[in-house]
KOLGU-890792 format. One record per atom (N, C-alpha, C): x, y, z; residue in one letter. Coordinates in steps of 0.001 Angstrom, whole numbers, padded with zeros to 6 digits, always signed. Layout:
XYZa;...
# end
This chain:
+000847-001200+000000x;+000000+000000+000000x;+000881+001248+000000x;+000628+001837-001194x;+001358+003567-001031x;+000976+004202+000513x;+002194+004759+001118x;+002350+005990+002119x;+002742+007089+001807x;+002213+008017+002264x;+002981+009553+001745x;+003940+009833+003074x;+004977+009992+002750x;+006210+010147+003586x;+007104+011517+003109x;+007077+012741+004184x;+007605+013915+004599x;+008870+013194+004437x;+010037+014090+004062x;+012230+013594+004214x;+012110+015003+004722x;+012635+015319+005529x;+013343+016862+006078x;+014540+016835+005446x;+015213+017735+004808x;+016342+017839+003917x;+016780+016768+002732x;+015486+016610+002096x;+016023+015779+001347x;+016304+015967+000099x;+016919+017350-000193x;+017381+017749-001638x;+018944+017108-001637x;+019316+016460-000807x;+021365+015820-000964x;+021222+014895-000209x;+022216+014511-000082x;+022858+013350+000877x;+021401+012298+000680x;+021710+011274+002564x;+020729+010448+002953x;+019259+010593+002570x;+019095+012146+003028x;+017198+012315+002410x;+017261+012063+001193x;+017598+012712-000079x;+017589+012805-001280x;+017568+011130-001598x;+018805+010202-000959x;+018545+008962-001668x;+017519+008128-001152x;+017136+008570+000187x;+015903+007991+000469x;+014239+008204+000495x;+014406+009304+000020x;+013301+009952-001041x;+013279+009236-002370x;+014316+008775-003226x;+014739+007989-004583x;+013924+006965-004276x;+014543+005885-003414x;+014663+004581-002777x;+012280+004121-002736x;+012033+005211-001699x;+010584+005603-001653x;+009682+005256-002627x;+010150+006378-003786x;+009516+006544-004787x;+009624+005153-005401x;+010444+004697-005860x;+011013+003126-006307x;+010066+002218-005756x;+009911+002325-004795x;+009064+001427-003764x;+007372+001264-003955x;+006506+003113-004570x;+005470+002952-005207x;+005306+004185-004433x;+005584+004720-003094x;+005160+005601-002317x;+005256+007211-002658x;+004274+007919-002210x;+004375+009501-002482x;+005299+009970-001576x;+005870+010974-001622x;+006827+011794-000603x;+007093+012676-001275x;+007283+013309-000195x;+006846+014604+000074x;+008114+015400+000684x;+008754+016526-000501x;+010111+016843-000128x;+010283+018212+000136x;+011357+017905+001610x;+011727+019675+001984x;+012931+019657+001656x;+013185+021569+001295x;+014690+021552+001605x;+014616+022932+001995x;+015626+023808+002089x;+015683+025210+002247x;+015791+025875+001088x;+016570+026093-000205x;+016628+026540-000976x;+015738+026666-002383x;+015331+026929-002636x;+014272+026970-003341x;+014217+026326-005033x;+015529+026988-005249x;+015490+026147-006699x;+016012+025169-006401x;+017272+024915-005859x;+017133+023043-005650x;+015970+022534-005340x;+015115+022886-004689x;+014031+021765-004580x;+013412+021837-005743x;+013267+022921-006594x;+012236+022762-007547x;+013189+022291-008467x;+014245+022110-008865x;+014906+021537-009754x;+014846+019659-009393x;+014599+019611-008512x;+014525+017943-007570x;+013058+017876-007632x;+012546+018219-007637x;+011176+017755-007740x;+010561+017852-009576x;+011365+018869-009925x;+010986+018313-011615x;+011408+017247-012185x;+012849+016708-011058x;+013563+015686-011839x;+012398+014566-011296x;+012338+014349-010060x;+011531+013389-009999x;+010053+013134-009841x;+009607+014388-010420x;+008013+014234-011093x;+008174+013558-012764x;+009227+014265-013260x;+009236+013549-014274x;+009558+011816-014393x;+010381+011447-013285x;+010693+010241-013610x;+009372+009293-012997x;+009058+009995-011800x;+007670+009000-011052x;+006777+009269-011382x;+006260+010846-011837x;+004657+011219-011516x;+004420+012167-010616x;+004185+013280-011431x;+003721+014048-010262x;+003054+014526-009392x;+001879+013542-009154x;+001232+012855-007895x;+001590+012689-006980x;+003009+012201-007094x;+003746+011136-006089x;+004759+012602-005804x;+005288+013262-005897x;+005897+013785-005927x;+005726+015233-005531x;+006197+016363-003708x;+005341+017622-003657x;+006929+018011-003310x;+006868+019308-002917x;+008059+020068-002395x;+007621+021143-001635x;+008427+021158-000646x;+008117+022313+000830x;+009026+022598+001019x;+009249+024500+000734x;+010861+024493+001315x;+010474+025763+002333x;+011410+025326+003447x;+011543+026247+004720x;+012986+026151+005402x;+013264+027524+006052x;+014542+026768+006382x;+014514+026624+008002x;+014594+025640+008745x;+014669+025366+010184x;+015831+025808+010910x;+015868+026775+010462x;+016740+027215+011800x;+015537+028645+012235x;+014718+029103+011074x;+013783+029975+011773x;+012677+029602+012110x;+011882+029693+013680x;+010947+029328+013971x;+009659+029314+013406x;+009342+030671+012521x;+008060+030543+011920x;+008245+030055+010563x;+009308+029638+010272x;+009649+028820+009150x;+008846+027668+009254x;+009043+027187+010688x;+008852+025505+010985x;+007753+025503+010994x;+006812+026507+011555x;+005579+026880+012058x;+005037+026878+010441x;+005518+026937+009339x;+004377+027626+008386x;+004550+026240+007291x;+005727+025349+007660x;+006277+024512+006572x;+005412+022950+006940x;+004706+023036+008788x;+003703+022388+009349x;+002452+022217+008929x;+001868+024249+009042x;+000666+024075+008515x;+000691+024043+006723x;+001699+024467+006631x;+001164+023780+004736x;+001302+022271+004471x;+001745+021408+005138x;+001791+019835+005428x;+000358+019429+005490x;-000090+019958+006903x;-001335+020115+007043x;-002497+020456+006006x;-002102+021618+005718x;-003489+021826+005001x;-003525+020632+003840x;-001995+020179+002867x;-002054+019718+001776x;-002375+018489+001503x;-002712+017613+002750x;-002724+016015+003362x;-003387+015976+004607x;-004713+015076+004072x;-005115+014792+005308x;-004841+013914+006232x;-003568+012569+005507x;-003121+011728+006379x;-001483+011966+006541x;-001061+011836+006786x;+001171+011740+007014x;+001520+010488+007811x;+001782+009396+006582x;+002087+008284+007296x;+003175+008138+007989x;+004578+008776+007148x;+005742+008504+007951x;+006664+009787+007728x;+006810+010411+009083x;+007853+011617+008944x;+009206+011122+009398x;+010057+011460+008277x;+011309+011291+008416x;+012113+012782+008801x;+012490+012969+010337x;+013207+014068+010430x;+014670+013970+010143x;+015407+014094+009075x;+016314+014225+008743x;+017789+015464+008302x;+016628+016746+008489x;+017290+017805+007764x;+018625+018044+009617x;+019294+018216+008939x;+020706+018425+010161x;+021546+019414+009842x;+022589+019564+010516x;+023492+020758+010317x;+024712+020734+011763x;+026071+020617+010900x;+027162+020498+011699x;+028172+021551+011678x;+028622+021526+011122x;+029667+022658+010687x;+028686+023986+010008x;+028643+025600+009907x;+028009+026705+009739x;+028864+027736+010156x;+028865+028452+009027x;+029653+030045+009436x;+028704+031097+010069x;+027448+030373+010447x;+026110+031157+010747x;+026024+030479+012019x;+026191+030820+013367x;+026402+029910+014555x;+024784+030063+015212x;+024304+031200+014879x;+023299+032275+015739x;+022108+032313+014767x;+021021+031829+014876x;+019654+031763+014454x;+019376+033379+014551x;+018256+033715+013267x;+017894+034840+013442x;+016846+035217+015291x;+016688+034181+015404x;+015580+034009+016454x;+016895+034447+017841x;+017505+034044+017643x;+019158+034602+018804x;+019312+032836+019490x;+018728+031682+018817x;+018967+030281+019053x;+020549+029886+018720x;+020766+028885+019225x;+022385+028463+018493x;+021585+027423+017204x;+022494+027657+015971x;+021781+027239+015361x;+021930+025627+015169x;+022820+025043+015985x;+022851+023647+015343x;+021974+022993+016417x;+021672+023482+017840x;+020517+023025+018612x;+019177+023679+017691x;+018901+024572+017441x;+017633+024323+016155x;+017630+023920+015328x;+018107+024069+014517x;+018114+022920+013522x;+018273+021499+013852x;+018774+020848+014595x;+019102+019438+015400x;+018236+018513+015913x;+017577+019664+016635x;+017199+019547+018233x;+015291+019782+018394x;+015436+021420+018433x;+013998+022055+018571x;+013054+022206+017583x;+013733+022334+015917x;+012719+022363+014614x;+012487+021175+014464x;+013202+019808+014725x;+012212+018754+014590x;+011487+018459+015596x;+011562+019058+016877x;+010272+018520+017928x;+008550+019627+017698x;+009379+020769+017503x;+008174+021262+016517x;+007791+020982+016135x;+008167+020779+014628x;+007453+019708+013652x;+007070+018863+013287x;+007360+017814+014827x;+006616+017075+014771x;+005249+016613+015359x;+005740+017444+016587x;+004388+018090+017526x;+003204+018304+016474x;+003730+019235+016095x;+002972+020231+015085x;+001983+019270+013793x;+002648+018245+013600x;+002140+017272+012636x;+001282+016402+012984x;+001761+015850+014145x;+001175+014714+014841x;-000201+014092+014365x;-001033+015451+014447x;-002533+015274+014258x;-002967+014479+013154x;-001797+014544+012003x;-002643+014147+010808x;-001563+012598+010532x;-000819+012256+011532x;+000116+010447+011846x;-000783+009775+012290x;-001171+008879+012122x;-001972+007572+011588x;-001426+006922+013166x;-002308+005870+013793x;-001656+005520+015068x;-000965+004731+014337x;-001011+003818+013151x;-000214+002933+012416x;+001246+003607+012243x;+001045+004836+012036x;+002242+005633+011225x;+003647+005541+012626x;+004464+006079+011574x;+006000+006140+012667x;+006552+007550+012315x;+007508+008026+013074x;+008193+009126+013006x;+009707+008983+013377x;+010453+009027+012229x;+011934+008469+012737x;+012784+009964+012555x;+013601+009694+013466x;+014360+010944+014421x;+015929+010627+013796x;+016262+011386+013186x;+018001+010647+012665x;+018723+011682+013790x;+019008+010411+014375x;+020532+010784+015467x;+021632+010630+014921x;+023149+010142+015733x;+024124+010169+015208x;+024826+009473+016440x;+026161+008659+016197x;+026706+008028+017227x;+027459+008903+017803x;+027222+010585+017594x;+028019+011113+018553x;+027410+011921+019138x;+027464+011806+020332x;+025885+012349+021755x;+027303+012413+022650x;+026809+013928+023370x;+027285+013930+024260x;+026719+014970+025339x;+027010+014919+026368x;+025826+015615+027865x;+025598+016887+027698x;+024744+017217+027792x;+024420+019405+027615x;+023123+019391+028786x;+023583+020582+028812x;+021990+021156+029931x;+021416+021694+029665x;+020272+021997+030124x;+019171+022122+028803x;+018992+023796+028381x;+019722+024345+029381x;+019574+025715+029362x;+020436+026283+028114x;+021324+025218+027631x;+022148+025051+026325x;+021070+025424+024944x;+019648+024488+024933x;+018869+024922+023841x;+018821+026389+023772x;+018775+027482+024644x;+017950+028670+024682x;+019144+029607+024403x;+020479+028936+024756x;+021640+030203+024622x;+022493+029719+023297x;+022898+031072+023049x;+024291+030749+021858x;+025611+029822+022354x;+026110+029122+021756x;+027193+028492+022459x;+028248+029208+021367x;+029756+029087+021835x;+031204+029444+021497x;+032049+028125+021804x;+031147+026802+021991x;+031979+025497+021958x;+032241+025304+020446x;+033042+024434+019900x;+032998+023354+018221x;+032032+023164+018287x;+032381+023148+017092x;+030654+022384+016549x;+030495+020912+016184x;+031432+019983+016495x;+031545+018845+016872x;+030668+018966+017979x;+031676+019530+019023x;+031093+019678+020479x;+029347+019783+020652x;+029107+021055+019703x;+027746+021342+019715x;+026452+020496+019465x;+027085+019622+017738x;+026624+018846+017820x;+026378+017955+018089x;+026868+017040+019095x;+026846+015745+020096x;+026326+016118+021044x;+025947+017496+021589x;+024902+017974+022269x;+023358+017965+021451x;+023572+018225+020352x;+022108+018592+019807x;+021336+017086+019566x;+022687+016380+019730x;+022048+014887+018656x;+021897+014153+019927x;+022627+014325+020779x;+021908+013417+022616x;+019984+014140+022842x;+020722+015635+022707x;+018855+015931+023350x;+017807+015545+022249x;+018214+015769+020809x;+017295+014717+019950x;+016772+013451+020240x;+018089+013023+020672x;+017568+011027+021103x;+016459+011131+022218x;+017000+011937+023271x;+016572+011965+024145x;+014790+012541+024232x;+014756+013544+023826x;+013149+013703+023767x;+012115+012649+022628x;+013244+011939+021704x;+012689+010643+020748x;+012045+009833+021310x;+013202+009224+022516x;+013077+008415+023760x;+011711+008643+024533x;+011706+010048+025274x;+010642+010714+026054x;+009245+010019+025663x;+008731+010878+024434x;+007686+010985+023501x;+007602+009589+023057x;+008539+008753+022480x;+008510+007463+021501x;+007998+006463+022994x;+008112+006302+024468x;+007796+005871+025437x;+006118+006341+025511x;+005897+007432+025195x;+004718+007876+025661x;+003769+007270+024886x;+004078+007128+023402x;+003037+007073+022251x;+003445+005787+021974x;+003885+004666+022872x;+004364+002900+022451x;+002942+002846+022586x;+001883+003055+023553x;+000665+001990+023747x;-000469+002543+022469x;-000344+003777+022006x;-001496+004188+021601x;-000777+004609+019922x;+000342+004649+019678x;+001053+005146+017736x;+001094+007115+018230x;+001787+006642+016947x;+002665+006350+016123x;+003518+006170+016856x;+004496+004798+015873x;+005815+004556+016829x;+006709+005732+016531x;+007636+006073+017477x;+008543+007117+016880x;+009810+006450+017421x;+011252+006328+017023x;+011997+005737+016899x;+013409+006805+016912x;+014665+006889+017287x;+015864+007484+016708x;+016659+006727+015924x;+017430+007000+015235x;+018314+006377+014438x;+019231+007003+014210x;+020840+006034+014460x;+021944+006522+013820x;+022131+005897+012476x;+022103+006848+011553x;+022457+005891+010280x;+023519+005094+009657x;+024684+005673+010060x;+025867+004880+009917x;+027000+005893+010418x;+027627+006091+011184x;+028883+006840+010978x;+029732+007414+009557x;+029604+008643+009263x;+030761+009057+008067x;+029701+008385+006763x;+029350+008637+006561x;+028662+008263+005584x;+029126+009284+004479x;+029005+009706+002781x;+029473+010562+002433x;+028657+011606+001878x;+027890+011894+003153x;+027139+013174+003160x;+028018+014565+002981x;+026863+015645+001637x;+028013+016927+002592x;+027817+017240+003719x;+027492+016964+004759x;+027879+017067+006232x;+028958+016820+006997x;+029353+015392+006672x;+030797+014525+006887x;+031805+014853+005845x;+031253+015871+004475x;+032355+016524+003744x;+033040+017506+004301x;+032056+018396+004429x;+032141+019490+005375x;+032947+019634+006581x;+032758+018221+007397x;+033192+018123+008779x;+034384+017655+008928x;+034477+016945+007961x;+035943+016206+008579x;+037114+015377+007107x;+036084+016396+005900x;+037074+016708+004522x;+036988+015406+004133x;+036168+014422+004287x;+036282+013194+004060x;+035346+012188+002751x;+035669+011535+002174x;+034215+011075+000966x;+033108+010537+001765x;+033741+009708+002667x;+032505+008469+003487x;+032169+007202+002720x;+031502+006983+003149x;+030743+005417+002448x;+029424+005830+002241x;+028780+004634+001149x;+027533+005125+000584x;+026169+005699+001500x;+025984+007111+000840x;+024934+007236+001584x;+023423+006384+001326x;+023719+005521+000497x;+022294+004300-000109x;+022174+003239+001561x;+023672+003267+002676x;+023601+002774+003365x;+022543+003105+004724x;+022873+004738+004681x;+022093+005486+005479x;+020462+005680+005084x;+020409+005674+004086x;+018813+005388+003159x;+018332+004524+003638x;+018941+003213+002808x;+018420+001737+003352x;+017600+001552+004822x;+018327+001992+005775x;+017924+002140+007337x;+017163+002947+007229x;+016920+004015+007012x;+015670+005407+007082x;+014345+004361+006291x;+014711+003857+005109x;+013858+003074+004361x;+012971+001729+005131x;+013499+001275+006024x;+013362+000129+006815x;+012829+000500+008059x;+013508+001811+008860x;+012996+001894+009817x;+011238+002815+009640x;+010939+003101+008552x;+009746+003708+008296x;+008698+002708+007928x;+009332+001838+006963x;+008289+000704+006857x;+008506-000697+007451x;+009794-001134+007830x;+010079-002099+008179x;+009413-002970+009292x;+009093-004182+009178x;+008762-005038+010358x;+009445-005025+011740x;+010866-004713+011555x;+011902-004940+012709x;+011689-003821+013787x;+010879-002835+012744x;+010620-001217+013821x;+009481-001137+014355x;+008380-001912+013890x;+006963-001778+014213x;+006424-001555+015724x;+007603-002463+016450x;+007241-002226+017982x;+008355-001439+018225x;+009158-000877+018013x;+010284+000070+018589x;+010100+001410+019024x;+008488+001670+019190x;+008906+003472+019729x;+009345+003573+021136x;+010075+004334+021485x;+011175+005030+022381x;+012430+004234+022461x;+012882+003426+021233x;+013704+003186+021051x;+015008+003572+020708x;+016215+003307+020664x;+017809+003881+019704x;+017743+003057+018745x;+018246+003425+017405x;+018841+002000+016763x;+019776+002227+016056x;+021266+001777+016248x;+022367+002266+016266x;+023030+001301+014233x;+022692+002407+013817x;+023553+001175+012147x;+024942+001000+012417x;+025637+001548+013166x;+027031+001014+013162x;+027333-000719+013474x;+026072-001135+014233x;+026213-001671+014454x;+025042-003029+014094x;+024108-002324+013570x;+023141-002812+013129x;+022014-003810+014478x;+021864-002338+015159x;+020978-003262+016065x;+020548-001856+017762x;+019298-002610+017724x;+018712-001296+018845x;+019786-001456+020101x;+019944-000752+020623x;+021201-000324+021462x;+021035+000505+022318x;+021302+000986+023818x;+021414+002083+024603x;+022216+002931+023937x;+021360+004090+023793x;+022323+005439+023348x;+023218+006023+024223x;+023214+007481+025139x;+024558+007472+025487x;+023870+007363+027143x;+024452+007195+028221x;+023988+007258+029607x;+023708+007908+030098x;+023347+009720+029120x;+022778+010527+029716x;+021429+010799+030219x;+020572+009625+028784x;+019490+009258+028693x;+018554+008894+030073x;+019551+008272+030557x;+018715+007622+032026x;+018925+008903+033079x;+019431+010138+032719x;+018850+011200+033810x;+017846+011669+033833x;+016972+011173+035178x;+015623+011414+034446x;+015377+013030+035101x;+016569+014049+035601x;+016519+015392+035950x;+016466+015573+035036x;+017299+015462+034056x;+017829+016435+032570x;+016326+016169+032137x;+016356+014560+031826x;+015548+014654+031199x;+013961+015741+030758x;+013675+016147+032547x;+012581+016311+032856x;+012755+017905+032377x;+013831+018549+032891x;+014465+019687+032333x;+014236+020335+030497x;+014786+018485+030057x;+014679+018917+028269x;+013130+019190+027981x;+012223+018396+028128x;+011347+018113+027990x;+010426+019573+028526x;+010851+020371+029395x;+009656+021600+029941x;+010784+022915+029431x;+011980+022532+028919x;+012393+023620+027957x;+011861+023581+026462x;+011611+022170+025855x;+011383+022569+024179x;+009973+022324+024394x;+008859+022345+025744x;+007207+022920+025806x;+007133+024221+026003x;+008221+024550+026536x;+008251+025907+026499x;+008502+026416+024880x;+009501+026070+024289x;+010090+026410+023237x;+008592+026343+021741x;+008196+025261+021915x;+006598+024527+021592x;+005696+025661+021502x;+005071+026047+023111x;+004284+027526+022869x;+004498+028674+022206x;+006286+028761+022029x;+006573+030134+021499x;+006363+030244+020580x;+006777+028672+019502x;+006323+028799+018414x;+004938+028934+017590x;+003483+028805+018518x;+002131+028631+018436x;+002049+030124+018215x;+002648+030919+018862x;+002356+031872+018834x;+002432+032987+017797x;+003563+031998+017408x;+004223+033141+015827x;+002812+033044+014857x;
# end
């Protein structure tokens, strides 16, 4: 049965081939990116090759809040069902550290525009449906008062902060919504993969991003995920896994969780 499936950044890398992969498969999806003619240049390519039925484009860019807020309700208005949101759009390395909003931008973009947006979506996820969260095997401890301020750490640094509190509210929420759907799930897709992200970061080619697809592809429709919400599932290793041990603070936790409801209202408001 066709699903219509949201990719957050999927004009390159992992989204882009797993948006391909999708379509191949029979399914509609439904593509964001930030820039405008890449997407419309990506969505002519692949209206022409699938159909352009199957085929929409939404571009916003998430690092601004009423971006996220407006890239939701046009989701909304354009579909009355959203079987599977893939939050994927990320950001590591940036000569732009500071959100127009005065956010750091790799905790919004990371972190707070996909709990938005997915909040924000929820209504129209199917209890059948899933929502997969792309983490990364590098998490490391932040406090939560970190979402709300600019940081002057790396952006390594930054981001192993943004990609723990990702898992971590995945975790939260993906616990809450096991008895009643959508499953929601995190995922590391593979280490170094040869995204421009890992170009960017560490000057490197990587290995195929069809690897990091494959998993986004599986964990949306796959049997192996069906019961996994508030789960990790780590591709390095190919298998659900404890993420990092920050997870089990259930202070922070409680902390992350009444900073991005806070963060949640602000955006209702825009």
């Amino acid at each position: 049965m066709s699903k219509t499936i949201l990719i957050t950044g999927s004009t390159d890398g992992i989204g882009k081939a797993c948006a391909i992969t999708l379509l191949m498969q029979g399914h509609r999806v439904l593509l964001h990116g930030r820039n405008q003619d890449k997407l419309d240049a990506l969505c002519e390519e692949l209206s022409t090759r699938f159909g352009s039925e199957r085929v929409a484009g939404y571009c916003a860019d998430l690092s601004v809040m009423a971006e996220v807020t407006s890239l939701a309700k046009a989701v909304t208005e354009d579909n009355t069902q959203l079987d599977v949101l893939i939050n994927n759009a990320g950001v590591f390395k940036t000569t732009q550290t500071l959100t127009n909003d005065g956010y750091d931008m790799r905790f919004m973009v990371n972190t707070i525009a996909p709990y938005i947006l997915t909040n924000a979506l929820l209504a129209i996820v199917p209890k059948q449906g899933r929502i997969i969260n792309l983490s990364s095997a590098a998490q490391s401890p932040f406090e939560a008062s970190e979402l709300l301020t600019p940081s002057n750490l790396s952006s390594g640094a930054v981001y192993a902060k943004s990609k723990l509190a990702l898992t971590m509210w995945s975790m939260c929420i993906g616990a809450q919504l096991k008895a009643i759907g959508p499953c929601m799930v995190a995922v590391n897709p593979k280490s170094f993969l040869g995204s421009k992200m890992v170009q960017e970061a560490y000057g490197m080619q990587g290995s195929s991003v069809q690897l990091g697809a494959d998993i986004l592809v599986e964990a949306a429709l796959g049997e192996r995920f069906a019961d996994a919400g508030g789960l990790y599932f780590d591709n390095d290793i190919n298998q659900f896994s404890p993420p990092h041990q920050s997870t089990m603070d259930q202070s922070l936790m409680a902390e992350l969780m009444e900073t991005l409801t806070q963060l949640q209202q602000q955006a209702k408001l825009i």
